[in-house]
PDB file with SEQRES, HELIX, SHEET and CRYST1 records, atoms N, CA, C and O in Angstrom:
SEQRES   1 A   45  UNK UNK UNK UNK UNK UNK UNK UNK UNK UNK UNK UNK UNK          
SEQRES   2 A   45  UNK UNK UNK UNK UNK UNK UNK UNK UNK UNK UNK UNK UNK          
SEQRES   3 A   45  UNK UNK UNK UNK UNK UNK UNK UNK UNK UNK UNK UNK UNK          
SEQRES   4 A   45  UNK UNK UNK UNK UNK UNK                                      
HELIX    1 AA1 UNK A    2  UNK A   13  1                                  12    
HELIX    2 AA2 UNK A   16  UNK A   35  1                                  20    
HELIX    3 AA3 UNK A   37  UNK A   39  5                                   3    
CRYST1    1.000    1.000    1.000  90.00  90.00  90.00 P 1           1          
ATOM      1  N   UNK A   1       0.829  -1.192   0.000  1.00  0.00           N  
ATOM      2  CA  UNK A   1       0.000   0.000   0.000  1.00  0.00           C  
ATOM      3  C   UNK A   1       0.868   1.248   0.000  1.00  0.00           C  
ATOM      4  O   UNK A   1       0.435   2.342  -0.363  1.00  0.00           O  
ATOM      5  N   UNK A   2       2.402   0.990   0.521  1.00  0.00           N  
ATOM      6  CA  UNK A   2       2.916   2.366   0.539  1.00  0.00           C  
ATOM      7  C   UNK A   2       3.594   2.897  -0.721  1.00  0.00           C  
ATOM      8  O   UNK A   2       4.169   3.983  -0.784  1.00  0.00           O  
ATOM      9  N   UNK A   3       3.446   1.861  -1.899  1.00  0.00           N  
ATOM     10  CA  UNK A   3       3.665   1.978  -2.950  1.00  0.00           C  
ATOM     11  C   UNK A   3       2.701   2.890  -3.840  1.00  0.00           C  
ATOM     12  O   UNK A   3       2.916   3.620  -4.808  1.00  0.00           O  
ATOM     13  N   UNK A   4       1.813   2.630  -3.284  1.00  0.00           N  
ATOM     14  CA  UNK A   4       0.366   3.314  -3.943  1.00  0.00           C  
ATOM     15  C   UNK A   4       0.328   4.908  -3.424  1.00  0.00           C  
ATOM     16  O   UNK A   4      -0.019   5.814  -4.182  1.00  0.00           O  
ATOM     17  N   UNK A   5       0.661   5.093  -2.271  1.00  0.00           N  
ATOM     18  CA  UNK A   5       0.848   6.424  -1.701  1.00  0.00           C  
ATOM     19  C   UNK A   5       2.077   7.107  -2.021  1.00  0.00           C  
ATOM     20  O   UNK A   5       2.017   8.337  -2.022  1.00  0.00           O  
ATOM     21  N   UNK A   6       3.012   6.643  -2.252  1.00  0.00           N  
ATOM     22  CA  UNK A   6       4.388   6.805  -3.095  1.00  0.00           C  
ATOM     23  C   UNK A   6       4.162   7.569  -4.331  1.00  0.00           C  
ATOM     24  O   UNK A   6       4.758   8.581  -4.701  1.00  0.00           O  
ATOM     25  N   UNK A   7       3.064   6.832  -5.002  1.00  0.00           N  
ATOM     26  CA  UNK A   7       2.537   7.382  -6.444  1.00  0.00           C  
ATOM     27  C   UNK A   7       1.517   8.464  -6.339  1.00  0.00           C  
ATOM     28  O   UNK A   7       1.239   9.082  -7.367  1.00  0.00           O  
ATOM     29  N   UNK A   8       0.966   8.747  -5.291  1.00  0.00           N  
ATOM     30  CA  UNK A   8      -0.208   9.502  -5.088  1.00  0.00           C  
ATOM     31  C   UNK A   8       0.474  10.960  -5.083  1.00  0.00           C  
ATOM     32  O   UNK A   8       0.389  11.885  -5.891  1.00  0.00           O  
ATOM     33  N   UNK A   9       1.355  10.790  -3.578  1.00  0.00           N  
ATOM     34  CA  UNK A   9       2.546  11.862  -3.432  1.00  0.00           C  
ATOM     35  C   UNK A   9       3.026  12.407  -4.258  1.00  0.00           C  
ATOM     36  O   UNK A   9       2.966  13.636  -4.243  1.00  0.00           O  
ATOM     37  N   UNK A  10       3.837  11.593  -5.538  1.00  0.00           N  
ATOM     38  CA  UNK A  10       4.590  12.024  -6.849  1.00  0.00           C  
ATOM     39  C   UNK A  10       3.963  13.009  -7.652  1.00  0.00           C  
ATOM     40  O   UNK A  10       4.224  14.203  -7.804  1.00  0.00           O  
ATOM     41  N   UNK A  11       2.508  11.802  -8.457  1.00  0.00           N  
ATOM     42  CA  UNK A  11       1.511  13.026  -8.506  1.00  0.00           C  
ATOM     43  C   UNK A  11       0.920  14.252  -8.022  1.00  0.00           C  
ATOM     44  O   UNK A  11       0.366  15.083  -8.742  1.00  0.00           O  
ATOM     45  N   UNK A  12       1.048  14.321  -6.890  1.00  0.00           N  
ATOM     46  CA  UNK A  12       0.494  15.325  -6.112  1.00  0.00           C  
ATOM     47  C   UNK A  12       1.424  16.260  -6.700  1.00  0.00           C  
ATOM     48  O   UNK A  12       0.958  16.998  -7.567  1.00  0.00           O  
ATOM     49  N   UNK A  13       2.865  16.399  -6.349  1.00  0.00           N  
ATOM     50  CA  UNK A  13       4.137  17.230  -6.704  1.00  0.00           C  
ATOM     51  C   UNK A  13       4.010  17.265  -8.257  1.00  0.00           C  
ATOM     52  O   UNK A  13       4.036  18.409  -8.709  1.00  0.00           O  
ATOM     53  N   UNK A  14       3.878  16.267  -9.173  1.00  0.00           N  
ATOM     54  CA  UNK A  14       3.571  17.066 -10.097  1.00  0.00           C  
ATOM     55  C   UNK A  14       2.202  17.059 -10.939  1.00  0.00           C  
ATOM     56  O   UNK A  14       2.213  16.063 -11.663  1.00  0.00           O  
ATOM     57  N   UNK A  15       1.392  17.578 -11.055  1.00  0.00           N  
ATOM     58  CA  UNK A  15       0.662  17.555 -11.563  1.00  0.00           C  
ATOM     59  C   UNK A  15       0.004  17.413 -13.093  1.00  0.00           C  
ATOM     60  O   UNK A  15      -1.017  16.890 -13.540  1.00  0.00           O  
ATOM     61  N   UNK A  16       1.337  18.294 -13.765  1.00  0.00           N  
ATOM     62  CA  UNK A  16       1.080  17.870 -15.261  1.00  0.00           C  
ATOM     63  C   UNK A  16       1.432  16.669 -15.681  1.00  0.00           C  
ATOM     64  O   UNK A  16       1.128  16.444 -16.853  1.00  0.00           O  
ATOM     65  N   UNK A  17       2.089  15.646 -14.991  1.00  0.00           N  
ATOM     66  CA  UNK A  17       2.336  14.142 -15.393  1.00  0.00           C  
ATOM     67  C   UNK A  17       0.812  13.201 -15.296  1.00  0.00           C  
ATOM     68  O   UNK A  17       0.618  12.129 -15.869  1.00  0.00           O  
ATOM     69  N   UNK A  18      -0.228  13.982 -14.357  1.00  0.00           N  
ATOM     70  CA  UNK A  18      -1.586  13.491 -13.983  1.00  0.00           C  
ATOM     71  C   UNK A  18      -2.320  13.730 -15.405  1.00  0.00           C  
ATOM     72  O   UNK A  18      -2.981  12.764 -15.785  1.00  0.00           O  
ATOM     73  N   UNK A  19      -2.313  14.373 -15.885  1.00  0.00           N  
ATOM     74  CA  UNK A  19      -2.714  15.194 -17.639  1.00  0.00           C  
ATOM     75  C   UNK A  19      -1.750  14.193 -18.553  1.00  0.00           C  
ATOM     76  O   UNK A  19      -2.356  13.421 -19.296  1.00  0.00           O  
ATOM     77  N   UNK A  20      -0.582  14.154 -18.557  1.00  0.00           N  
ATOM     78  CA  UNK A  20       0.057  13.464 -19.486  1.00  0.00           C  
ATOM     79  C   UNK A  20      -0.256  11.631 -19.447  1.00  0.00           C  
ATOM     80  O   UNK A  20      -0.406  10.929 -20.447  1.00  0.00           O  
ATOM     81  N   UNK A  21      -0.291  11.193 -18.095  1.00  0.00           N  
ATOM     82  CA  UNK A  21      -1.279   9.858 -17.785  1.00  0.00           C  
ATOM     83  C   UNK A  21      -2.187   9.540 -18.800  1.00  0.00           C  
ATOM     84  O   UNK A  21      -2.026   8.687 -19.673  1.00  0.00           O  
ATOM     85  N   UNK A  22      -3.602  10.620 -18.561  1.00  0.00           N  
ATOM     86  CA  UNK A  22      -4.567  10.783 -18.731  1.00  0.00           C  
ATOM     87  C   UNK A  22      -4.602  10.596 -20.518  1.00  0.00           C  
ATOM     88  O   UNK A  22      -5.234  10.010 -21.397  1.00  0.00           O  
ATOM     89  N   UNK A  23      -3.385  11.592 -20.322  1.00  0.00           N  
ATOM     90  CA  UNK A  23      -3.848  11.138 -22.117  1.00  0.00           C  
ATOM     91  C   UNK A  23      -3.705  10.079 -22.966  1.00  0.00           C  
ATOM     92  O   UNK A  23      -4.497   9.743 -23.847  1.00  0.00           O  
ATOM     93  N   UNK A  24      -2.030   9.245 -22.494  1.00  0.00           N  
ATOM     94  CA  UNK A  24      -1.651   8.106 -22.640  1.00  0.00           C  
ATOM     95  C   UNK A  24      -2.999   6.984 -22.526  1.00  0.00           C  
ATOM     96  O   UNK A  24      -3.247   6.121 -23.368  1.00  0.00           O  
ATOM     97  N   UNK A  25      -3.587   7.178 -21.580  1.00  0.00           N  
ATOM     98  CA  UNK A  25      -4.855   6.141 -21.180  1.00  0.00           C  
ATOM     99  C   UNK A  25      -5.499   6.138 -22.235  1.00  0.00           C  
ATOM    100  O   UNK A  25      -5.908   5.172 -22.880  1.00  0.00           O  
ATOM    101  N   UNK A  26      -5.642   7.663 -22.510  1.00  0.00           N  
ATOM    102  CA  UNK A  26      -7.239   7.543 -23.636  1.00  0.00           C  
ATOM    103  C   UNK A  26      -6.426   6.986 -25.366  1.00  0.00           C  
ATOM    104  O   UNK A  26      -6.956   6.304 -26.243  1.00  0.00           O  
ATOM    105  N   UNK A  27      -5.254   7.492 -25.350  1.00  0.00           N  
ATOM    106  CA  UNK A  27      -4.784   6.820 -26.335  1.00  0.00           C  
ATOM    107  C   UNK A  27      -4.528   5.429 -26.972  1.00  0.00           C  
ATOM    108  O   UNK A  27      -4.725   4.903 -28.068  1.00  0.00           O  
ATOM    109  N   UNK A  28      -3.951   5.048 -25.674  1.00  0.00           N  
ATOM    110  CA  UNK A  28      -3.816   3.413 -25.439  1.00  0.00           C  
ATOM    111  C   UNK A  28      -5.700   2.625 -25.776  1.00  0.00           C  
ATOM    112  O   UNK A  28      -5.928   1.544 -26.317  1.00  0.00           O  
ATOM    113  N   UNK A  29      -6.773   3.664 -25.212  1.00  0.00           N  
ATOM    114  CA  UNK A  29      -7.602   2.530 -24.989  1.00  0.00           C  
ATOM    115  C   UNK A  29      -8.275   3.282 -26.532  1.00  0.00           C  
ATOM    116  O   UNK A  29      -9.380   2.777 -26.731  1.00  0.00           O  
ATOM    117  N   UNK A  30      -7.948   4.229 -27.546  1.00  0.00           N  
ATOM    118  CA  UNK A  30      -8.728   4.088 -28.843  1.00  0.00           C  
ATOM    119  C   UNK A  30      -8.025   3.390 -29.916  1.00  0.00           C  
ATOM    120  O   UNK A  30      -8.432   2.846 -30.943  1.00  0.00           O  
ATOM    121  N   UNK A  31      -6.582   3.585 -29.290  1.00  0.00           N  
ATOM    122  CA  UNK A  31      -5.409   2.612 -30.532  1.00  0.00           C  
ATOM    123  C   UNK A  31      -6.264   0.995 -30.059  1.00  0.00           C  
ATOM    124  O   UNK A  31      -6.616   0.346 -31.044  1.00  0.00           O  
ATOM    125  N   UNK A  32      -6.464   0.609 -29.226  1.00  0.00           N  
ATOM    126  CA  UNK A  32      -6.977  -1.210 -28.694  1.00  0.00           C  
ATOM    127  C   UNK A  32      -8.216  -1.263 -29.667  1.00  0.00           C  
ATOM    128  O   UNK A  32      -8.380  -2.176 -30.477  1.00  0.00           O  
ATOM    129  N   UNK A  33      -8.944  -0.353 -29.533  1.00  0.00           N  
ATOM    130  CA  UNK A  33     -10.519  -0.615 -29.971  1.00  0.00           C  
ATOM    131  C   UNK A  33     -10.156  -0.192 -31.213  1.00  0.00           C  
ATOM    132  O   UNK A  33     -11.308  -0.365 -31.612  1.00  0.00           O  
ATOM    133  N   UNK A  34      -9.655   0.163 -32.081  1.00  0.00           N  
ATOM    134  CA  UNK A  34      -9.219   0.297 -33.420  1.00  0.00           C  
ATOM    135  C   UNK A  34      -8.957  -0.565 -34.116  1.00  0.00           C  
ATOM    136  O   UNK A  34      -9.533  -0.749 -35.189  1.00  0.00           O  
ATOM    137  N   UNK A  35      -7.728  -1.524 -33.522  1.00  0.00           N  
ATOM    138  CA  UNK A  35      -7.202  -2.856 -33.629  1.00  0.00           C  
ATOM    139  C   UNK A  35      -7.919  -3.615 -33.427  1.00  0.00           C  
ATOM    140  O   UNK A  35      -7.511  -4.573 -34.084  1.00  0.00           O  
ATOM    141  N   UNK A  36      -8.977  -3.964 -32.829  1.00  0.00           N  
ATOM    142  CA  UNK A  36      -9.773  -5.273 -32.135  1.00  0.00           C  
ATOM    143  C   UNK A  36     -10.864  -4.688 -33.571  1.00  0.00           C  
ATOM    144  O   UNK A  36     -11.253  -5.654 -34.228  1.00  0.00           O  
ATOM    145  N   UNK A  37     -11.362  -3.351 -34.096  1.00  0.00           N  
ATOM    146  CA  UNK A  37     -12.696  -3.301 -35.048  1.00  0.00           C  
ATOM    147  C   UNK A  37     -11.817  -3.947 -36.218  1.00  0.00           C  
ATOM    148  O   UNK A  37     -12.364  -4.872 -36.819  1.00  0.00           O  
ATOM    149  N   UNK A  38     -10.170  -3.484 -36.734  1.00  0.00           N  
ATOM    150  CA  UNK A  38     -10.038  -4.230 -37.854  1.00  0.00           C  
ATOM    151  C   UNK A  38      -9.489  -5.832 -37.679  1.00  0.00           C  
ATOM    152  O   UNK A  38      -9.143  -6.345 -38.743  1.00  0.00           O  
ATOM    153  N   UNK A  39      -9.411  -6.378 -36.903  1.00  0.00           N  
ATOM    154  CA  UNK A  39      -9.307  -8.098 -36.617  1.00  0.00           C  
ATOM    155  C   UNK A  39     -10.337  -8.532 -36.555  1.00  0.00           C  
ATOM    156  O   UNK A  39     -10.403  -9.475 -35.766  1.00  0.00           O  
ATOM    157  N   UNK A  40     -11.653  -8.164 -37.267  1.00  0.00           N  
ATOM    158  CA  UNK A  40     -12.768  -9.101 -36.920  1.00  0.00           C  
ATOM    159  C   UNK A  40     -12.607  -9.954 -38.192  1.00  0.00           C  
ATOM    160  O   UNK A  40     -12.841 -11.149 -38.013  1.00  0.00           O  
ATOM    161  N   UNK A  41     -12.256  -9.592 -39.435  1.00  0.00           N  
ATOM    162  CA  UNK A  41     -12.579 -10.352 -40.566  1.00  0.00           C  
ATOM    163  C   UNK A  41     -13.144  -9.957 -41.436  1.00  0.00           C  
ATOM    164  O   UNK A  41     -13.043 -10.561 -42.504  1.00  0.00           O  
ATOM    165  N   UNK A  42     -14.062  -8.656 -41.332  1.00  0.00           N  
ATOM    166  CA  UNK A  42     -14.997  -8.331 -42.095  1.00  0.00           C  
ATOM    167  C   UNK A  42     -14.794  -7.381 -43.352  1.00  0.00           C  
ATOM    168  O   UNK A  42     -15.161  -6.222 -43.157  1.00  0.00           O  
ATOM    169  N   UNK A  43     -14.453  -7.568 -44.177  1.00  0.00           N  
ATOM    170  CA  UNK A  43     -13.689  -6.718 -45.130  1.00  0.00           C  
ATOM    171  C   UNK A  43     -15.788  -6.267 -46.054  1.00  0.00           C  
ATOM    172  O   UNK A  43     -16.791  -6.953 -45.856  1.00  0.00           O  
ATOM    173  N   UNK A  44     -15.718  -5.116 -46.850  1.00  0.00           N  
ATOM    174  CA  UNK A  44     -16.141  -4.694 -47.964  1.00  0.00           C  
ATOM    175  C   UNK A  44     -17.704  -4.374 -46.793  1.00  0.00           C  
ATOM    176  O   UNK A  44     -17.914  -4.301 -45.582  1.00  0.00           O  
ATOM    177  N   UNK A  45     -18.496  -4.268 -48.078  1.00  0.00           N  
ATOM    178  CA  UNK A  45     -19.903  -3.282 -47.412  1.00  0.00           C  
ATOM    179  C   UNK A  45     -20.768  -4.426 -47.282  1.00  0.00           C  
ATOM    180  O   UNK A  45     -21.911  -4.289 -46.846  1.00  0.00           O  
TER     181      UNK A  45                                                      
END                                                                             
């Protein structure tokens, strides 16, 4: 647990790394769902 408060702290001190996180996240999770819509198989209309 004091690992978790370790990270809380860090963040706290800096704050724009909490924003730079944030964005990484949302990036990471539209690059996944991008990849997973073109691996279905489904090519043409």
């Amino acid at each position: 647990m004091s690992q978790n408060s370790n990270l809380a702290e860090w963040l706290a001190d800096h704050p724009r790394m909490m924003g730079v996180l944030w964005v990484l996240v949302l990036i990471w999770a539209e690059t996944g769902a991008a990849v997973a819509a073109e691996s279905t198989g489904t090519s043409g209309p």
